[in-house]
LUMBA-972768 format. One record per atom (N, C-alpha, C, O, CB): residue in three letters; x, y, z. Coordinates in pm, 1 decimal, decimal comma. Each point is the difference from the previous one (the first is absolute). Last residue first. Glycine has a CB too. Layout:
REM LUMBA-972768
+------+----------+----------+----------+
: type :       c1 :       c2 :       c3 :
+------+----------+----------+----------+
:  ala :        X :        Y :        Z :
...
+------+----------+----------+----------+
//
This chain:
REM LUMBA-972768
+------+----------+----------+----------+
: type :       c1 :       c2 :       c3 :
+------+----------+----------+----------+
:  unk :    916,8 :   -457,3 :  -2055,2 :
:  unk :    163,0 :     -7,3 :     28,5 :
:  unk :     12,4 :    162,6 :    -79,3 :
:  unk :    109,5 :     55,2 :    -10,8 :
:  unk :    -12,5 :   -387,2 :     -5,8 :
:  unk :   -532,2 :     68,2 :     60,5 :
:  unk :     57,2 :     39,1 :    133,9 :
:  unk :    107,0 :     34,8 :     -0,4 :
:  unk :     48,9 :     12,8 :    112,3 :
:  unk :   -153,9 :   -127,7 :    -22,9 :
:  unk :    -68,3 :     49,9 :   -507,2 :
:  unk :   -132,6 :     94,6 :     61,5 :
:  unk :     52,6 :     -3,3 :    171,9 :
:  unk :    -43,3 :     87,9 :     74,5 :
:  unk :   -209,0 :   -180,8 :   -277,9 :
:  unk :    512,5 :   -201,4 :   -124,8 :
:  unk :     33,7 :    155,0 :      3,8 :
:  unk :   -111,0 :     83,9 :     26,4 :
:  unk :      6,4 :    114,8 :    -43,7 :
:  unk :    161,7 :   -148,4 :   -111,7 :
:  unk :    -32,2 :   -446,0 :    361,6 :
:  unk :   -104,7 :     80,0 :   -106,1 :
:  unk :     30,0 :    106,2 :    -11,7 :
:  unk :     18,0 :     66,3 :    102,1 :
:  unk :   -184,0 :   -158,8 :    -65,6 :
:  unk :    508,7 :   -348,8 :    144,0 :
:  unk :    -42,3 :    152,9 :    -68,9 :
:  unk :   -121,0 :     15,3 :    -47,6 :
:  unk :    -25,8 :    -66,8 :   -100,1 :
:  unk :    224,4 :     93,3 :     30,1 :
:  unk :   -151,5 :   -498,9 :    234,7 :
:  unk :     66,1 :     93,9 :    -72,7 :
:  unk :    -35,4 :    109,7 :     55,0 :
:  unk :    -99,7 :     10,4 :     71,5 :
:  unk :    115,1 :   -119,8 :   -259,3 :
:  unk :    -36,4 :   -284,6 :    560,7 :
:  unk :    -83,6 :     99,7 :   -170,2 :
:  unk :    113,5 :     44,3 :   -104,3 :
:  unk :    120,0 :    -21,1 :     18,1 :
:  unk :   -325,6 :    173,0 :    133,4 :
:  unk :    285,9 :   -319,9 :    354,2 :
:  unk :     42,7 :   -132,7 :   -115,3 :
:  unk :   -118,4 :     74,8 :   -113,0 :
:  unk :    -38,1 :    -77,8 :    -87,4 :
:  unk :    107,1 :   -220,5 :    268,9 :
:  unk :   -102,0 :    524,0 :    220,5 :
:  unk :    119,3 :    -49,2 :    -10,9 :
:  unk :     73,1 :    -49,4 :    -94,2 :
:  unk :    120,7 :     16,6 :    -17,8 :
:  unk :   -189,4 :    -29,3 :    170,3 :
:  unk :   -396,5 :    192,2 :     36,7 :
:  unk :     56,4 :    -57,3 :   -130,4 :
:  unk :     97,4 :     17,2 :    -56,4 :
:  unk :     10,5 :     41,3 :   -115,5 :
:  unk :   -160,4 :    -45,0 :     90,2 :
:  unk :   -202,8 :      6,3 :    446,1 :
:  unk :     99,3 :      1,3 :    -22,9 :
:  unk :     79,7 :    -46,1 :   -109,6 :
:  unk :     47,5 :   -113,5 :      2,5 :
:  unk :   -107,0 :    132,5 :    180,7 :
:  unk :   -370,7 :    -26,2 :     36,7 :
:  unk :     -0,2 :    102,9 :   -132,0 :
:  unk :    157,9 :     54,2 :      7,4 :
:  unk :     31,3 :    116,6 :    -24,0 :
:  unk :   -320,8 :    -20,1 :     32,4 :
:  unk :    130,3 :   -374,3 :    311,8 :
:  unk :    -73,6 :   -102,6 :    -62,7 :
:  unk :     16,8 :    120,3 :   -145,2 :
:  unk :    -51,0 :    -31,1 :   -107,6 :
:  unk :   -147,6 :   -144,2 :    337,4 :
:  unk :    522,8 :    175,1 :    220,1 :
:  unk :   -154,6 :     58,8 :    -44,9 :
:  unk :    -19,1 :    -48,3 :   -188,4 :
:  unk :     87,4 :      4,5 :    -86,6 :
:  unk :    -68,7 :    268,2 :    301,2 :
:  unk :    391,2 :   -422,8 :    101,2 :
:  unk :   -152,7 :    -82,8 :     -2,8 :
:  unk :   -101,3 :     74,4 :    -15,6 :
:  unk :   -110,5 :    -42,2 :     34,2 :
:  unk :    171,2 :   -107,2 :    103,3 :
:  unk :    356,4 :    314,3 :   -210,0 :
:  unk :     44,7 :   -125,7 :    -18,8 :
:  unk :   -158,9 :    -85,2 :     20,6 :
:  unk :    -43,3 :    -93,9 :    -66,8 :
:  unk :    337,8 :    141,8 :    163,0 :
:  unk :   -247,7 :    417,8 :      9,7 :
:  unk :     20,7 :    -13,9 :   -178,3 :
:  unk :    -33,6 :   -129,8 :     10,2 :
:  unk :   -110,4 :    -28,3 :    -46,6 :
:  unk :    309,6 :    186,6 :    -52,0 :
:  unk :   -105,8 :    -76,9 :    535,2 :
:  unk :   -153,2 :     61,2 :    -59,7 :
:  unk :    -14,0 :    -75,6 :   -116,5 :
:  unk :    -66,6 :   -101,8 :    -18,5 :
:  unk :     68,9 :    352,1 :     91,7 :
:  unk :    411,6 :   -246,3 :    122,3 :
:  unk :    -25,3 :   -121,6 :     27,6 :
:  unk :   -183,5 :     31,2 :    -73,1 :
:  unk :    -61,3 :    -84,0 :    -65,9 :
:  unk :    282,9 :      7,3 :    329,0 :
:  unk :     63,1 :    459,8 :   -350,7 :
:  unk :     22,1 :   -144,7 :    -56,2 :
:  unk :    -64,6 :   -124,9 :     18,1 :
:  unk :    -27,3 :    -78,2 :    -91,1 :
:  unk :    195,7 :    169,6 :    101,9 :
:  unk :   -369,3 :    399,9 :    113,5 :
:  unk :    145,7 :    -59,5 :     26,6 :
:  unk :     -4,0 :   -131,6 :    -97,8 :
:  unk :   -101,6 :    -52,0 :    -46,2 :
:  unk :    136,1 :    138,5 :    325,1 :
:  unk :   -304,4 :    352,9 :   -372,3 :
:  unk :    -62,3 :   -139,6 :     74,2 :
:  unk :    167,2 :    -70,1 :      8,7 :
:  unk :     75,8 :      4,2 :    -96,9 :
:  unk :   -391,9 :    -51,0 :    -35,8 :
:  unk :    244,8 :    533,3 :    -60,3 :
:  unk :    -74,7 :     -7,7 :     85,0 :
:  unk :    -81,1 :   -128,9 :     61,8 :
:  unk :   -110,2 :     -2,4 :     54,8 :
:  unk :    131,7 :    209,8 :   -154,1 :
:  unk :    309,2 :   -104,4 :   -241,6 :
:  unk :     13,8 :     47,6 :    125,6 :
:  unk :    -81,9 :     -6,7 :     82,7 :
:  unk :     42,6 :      1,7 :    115,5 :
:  unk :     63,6 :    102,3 :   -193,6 :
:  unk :   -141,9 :   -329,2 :   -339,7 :
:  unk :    127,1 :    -15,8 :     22,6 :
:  unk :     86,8 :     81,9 :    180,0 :
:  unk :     96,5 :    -32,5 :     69,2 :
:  unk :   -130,8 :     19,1 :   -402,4 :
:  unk :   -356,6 :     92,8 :     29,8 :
:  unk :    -47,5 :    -91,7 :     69,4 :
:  unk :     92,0 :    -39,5 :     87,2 :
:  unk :    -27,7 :    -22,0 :    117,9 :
:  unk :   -110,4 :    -30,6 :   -272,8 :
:  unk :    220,8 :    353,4 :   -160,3 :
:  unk :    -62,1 :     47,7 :     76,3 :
:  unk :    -70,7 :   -117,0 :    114,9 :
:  unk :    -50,0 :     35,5 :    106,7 :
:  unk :     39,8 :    161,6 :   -302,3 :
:  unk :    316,3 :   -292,3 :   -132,3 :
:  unk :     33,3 :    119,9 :     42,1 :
:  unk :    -54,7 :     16,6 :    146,6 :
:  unk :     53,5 :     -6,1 :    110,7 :
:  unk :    -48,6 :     90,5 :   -354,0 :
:  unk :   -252,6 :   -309,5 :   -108,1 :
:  unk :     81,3 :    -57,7 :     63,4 :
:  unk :    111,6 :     15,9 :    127,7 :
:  unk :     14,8 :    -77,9 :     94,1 :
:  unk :    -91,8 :     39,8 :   -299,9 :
:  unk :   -149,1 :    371,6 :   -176,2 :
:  unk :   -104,1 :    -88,4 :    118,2 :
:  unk :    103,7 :    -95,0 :    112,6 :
:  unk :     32,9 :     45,0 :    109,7 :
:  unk :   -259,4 :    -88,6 :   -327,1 :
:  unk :    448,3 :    438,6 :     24,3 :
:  unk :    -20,9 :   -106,0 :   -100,6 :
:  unk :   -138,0 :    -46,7 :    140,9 :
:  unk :    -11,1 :     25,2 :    120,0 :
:  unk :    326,2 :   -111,4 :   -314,7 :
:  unk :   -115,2 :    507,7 :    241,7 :
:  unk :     80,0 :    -49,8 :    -79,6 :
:  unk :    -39,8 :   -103,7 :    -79,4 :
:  unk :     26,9 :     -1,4 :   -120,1 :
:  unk :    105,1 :     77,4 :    257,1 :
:  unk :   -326,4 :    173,9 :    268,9 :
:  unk :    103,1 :    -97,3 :     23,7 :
:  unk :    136,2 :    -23,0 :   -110,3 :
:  unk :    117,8 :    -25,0 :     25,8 :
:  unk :   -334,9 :    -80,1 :     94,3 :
:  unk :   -196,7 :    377,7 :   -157,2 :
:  unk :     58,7 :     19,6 :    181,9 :
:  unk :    147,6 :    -54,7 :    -33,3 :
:  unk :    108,6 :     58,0 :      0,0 :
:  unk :   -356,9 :   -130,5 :    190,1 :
:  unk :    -76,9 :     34,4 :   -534,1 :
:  unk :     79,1 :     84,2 :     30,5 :
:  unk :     96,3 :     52,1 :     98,0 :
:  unk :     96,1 :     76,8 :      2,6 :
:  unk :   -238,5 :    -81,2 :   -113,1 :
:  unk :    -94,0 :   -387,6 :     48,4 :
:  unk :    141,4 :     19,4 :    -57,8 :
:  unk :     36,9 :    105,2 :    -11,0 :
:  unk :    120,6 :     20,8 :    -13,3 :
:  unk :   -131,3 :   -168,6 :    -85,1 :
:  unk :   -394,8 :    122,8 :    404,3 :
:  unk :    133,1 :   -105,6 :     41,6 :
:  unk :    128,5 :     16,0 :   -140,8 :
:  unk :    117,0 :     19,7 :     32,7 :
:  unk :   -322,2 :   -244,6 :    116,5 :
:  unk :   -224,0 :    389,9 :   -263,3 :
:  unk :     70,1 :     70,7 :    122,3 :
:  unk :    123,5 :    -50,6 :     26,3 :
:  unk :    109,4 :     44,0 :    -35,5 :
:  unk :   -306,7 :     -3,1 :    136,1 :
:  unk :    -31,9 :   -300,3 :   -453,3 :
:  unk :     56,7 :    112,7 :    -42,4 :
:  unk :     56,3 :    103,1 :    110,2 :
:  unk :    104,8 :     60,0 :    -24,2 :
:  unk :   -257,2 :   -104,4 :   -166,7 :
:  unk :   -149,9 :   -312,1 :    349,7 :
:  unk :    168,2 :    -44,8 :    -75,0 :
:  unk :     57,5 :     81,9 :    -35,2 :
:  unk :    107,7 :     15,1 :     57,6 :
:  unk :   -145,8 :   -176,1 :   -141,3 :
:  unk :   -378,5 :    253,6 :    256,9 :
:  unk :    110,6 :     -8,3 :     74,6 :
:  unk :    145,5 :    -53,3 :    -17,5 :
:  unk :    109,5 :      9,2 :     55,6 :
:  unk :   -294,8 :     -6,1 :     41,0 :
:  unk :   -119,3 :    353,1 :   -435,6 :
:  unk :     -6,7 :   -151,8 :     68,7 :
:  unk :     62,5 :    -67,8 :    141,0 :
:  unk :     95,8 :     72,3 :     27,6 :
:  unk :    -98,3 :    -84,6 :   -263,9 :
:  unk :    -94,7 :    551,1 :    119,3 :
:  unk :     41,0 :   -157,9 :    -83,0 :
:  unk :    -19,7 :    -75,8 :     58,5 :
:  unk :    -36,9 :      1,2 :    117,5 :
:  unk :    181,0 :     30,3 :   -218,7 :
:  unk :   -334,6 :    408,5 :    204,7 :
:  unk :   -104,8 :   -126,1 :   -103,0 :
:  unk :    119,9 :    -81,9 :    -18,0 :
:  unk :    -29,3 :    -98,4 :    -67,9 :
:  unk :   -179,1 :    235,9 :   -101,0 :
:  unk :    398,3 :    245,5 :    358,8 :
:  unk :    -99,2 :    -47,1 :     98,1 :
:  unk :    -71,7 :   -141,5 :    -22,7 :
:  unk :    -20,0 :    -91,5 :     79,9 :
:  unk :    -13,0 :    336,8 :    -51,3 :
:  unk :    278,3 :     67,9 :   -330,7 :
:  unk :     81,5 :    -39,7 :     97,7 :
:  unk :    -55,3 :   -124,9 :     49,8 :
:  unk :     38,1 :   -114,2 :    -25,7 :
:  unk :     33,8 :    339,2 :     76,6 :
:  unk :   -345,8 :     63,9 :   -282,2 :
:  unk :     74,1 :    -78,5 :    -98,6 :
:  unk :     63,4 :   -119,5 :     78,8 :
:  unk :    -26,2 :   -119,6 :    -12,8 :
:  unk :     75,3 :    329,6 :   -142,1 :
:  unk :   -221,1 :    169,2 :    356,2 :
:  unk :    -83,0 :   -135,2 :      5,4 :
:  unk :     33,1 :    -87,6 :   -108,8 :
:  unk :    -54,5 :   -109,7 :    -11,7 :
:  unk :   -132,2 :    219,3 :    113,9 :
:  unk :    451,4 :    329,4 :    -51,2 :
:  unk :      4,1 :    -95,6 :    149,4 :
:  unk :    -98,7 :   -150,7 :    -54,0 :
:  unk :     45,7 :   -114,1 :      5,5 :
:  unk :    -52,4 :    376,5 :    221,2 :
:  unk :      2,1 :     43,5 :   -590,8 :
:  unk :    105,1 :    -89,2 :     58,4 :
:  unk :     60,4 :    -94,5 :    130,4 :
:  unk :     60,8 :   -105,2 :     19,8 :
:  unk :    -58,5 :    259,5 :   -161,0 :
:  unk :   -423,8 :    166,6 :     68,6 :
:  unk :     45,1 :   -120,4 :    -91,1 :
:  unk :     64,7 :    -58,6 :     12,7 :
:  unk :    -26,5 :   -111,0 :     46,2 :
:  unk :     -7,4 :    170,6 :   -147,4 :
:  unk :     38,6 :    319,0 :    317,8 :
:  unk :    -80,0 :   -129,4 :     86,9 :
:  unk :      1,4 :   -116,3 :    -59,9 :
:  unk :     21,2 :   -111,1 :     48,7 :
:  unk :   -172,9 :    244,0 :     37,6 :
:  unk :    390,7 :    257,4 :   -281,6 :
:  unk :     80,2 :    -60,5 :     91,5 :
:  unk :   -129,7 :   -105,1 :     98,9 :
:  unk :     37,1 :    -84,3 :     81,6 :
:  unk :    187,0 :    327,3 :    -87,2 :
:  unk :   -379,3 :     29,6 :   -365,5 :
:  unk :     48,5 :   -125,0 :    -58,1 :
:  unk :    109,1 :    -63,2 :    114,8 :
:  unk :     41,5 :   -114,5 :    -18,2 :
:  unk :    -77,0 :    210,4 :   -253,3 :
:  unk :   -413,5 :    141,1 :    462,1 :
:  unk :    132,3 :      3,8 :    -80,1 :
:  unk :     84,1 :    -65,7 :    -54,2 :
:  unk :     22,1 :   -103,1 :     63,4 :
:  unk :    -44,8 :    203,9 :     27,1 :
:  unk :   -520,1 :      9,5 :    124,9 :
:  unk :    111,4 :    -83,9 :    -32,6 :
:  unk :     92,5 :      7,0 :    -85,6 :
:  unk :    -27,6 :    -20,3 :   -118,3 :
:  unk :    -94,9 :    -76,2 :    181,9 :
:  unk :   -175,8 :    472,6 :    265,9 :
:  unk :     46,0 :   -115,3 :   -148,4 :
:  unk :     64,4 :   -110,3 :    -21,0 :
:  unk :    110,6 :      3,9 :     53,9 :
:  unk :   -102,6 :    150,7 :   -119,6 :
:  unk :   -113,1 :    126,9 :    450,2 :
:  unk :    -98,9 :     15,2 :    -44,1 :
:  unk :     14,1 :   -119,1 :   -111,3 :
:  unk :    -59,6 :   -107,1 :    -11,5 :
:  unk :     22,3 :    367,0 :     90,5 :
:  unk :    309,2 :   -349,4 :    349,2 :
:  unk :     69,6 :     74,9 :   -128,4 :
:  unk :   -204,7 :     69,8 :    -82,0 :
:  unk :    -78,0 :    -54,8 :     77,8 :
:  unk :    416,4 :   -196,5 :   -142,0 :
:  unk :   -162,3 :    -22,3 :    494,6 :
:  unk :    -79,8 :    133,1 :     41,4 :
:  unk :      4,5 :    106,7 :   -143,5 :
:  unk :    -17,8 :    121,6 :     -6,7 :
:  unk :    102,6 :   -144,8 :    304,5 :
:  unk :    137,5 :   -421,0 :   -154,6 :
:  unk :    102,3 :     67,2 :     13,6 :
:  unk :   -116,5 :    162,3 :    -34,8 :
:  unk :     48,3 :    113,2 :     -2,4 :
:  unk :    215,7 :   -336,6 :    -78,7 :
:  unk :   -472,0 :   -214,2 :     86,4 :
:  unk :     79,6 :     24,5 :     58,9 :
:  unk :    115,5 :     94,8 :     48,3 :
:  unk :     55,7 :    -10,2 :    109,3 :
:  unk :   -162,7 :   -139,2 :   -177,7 :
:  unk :   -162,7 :     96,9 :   -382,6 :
:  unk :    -87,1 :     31,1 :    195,8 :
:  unk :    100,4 :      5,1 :    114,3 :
:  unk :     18,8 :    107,2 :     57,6 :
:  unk :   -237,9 :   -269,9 :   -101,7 :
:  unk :    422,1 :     64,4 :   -360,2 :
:  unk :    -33,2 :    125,4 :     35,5 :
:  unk :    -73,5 :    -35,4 :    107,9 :
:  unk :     35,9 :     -2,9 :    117,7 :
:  unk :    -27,8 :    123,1 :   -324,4 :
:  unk :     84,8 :   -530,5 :    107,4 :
:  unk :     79,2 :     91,1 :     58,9 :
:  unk :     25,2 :    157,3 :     26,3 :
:  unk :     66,5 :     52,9 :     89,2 :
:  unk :    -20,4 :   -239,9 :   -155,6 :
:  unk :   -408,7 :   -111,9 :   -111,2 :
:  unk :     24,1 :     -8,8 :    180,5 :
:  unk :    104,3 :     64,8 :      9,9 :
:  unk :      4,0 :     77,1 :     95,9 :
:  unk :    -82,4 :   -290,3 :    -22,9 :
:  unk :     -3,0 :    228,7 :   -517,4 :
:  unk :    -76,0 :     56,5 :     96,0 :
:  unk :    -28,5 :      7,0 :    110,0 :
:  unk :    -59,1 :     89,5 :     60,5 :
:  unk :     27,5 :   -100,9 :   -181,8 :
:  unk :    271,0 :   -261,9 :   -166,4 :
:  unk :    105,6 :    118,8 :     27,8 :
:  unk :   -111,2 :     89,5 :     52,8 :
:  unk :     49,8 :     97,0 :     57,1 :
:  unk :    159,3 :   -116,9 :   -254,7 :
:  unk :   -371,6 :   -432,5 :    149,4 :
:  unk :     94,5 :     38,7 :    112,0 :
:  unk :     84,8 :    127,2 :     -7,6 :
:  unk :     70,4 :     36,4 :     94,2 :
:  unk :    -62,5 :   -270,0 :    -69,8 :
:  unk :   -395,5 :    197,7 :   -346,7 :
:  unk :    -25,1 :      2,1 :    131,8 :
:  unk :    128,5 :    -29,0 :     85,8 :
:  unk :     13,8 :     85,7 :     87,3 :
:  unk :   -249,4 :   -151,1 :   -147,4 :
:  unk :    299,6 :     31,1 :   -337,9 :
:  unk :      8,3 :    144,7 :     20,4 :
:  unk :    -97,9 :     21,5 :    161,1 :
:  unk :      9,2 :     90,5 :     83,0 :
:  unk :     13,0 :    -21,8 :   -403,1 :
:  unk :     64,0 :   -478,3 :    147,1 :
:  unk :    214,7 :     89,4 :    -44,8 :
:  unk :    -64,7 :    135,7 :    107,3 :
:  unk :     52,6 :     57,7 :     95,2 :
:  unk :     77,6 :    -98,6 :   -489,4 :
:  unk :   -454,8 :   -278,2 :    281,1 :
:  unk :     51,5 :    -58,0 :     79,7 :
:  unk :     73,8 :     81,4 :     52,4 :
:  unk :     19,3 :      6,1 :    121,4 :
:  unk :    -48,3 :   -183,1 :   -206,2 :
:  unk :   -104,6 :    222,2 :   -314,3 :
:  unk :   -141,7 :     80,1 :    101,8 :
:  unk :     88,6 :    -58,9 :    127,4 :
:  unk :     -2,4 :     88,5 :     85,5 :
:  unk :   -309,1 :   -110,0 :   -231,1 :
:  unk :    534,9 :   -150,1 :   -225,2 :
:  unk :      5,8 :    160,1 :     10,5 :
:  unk :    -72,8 :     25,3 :     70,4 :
:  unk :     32,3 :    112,8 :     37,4 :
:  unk :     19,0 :    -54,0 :   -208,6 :
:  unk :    -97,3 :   -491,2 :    130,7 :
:  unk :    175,2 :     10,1 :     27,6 :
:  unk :    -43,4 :    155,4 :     11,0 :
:  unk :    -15,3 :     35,5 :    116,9 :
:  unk :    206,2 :   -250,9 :   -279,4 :
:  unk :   -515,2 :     70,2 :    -40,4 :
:  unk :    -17,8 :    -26,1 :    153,5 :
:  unk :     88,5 :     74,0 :     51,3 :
:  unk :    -15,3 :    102,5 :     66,6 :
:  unk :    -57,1 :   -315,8 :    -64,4 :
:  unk :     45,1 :    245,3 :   -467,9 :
:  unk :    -65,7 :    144,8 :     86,9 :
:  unk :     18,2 :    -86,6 :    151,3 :
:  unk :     10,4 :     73,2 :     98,5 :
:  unk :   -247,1 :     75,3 :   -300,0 :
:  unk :    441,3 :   -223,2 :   -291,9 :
:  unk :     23,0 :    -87,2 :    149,4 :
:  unk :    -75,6 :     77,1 :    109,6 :
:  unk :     66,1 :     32,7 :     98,5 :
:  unk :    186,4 :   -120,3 :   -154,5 :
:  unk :   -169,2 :    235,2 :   -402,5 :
:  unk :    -89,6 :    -54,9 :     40,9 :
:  unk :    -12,4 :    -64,8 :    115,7 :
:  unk :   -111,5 :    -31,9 :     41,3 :
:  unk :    101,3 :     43,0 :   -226,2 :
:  unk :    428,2 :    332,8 :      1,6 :
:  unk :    -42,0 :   -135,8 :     58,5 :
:  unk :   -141,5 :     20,5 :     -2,3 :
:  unk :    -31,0 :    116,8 :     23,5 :
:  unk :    230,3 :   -176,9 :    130,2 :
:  unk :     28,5 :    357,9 :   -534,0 :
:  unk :    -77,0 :     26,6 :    146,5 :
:  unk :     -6,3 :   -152,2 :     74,2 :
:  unk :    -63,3 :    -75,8 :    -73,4 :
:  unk :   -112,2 :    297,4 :    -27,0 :
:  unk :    554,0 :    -76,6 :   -277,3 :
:  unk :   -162,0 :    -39,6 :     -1,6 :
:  unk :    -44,7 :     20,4 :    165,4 :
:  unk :     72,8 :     11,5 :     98,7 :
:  unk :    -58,1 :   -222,1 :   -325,0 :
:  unk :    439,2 :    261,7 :    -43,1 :
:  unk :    -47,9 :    117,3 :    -59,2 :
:  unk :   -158,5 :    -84,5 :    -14,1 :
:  unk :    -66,8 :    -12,8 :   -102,6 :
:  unk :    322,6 :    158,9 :    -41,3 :
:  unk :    -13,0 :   -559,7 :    154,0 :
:  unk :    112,9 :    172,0 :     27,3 :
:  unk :   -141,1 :     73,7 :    -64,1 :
:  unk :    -72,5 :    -37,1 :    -92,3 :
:  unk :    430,0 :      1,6 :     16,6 :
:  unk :   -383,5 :   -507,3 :    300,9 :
:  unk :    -48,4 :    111,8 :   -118,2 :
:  unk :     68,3 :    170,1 :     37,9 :
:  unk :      5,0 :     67,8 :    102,6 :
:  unk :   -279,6 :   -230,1 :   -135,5 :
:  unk :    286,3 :   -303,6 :    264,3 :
:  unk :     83,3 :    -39,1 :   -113,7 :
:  unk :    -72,9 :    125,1 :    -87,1 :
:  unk :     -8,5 :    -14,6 :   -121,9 :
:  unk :     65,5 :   -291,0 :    147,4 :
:  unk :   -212,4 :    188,3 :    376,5 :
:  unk :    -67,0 :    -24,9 :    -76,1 :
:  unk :    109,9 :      3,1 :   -164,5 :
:  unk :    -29,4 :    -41,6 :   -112,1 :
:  unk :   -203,3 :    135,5 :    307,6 :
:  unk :    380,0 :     10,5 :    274,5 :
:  unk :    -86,1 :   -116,5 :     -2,0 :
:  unk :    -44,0 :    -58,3 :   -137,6 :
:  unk :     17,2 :   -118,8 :    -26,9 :
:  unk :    -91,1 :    211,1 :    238,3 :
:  unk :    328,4 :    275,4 :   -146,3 :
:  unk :    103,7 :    -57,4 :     23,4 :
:  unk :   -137,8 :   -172,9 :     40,7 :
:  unk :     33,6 :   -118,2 :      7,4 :
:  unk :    227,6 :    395,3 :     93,8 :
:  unk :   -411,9 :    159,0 :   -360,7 :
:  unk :    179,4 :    -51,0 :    -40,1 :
:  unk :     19,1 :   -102,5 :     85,4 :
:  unk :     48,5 :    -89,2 :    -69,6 :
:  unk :     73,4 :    311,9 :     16,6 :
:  unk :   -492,3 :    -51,0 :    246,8 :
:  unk :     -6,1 :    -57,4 :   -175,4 :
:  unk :    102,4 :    -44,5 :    -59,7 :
:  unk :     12,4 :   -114,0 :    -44,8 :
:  unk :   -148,3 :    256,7 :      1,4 :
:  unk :    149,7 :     42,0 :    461,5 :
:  unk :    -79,4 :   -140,8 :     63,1 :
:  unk :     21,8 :    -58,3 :   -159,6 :
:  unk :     46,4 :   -108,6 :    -34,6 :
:  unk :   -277,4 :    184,1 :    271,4 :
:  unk :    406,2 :    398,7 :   -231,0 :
:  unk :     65,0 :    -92,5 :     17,9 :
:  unk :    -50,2 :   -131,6 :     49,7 :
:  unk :     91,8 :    -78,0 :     25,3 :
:  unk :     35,5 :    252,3 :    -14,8 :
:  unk :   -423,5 :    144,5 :   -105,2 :
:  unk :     61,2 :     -6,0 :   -132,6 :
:  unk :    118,9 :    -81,8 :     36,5 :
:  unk :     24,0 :    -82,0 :    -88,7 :
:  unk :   -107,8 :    309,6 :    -17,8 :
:  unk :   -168,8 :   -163,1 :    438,3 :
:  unk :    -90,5 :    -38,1 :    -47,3 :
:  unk :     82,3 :    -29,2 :   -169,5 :
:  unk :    -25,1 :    -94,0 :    -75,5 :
:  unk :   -182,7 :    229,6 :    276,0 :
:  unk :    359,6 :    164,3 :    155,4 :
:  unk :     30,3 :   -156,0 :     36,5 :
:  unk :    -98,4 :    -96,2 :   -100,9 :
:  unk :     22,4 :   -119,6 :     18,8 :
:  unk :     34,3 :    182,3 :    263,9 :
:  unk :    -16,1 :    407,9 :   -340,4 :
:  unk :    121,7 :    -67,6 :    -44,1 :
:  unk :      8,0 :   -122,6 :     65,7 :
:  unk :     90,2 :    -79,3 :    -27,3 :
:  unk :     24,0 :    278,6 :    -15,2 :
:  unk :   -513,1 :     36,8 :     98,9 :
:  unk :     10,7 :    -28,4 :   -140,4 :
:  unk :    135,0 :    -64,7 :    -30,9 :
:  unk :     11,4 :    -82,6 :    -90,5 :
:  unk :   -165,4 :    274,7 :     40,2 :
+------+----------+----------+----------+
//
């Protein structure tokens, strides 16, 4: 219920509402259900939740967390001469503040 009231606030721009978004949520709660299963729990707990909170971001959103910023993150894991001829090298962009 508290991920469902924060999907609302922070997707839907609505305080004090339930998300409709049932995919995104059937999605949520089947992977925090692999993770009880996994760990042999009967229930699912709001700590599986969160793990699959974890689990569902994006890979961009992983990487800045990891890293700090997307870029960052790209930034270690391909050397220079890489950067210089992989074809999603954007050297010469601005800033998006969805990677920075």
């Amino acid at each position: 219920m508290k991920e469902a009231r924060a999907r609302a606030a922070k997707v839907d721009n609505i305080n004090n509402a339930l998300t409709l978004r049932l995919r995104e949520l059937g999605g949520l709660i089947r992977a925090a259900g692999d993770l009880a299963v996994g760990e042999n729990a009967e229930l699912i707990t709001a700590k599986h939740i969160a793990g699959a909170v974890e689990r569902s971001k994006s890979a961009e959103e992983q990487i800045k967390d990891r890293y700090g910023s997307y870029t960052k993150g790209l930034g270690t894991d391909i050397s220079s001469a890489q950067k210089e001829k992989s074809p999603y090298y954007f050297w010469n962009q601005t800033k998006d503040s969805m990677f920075h």
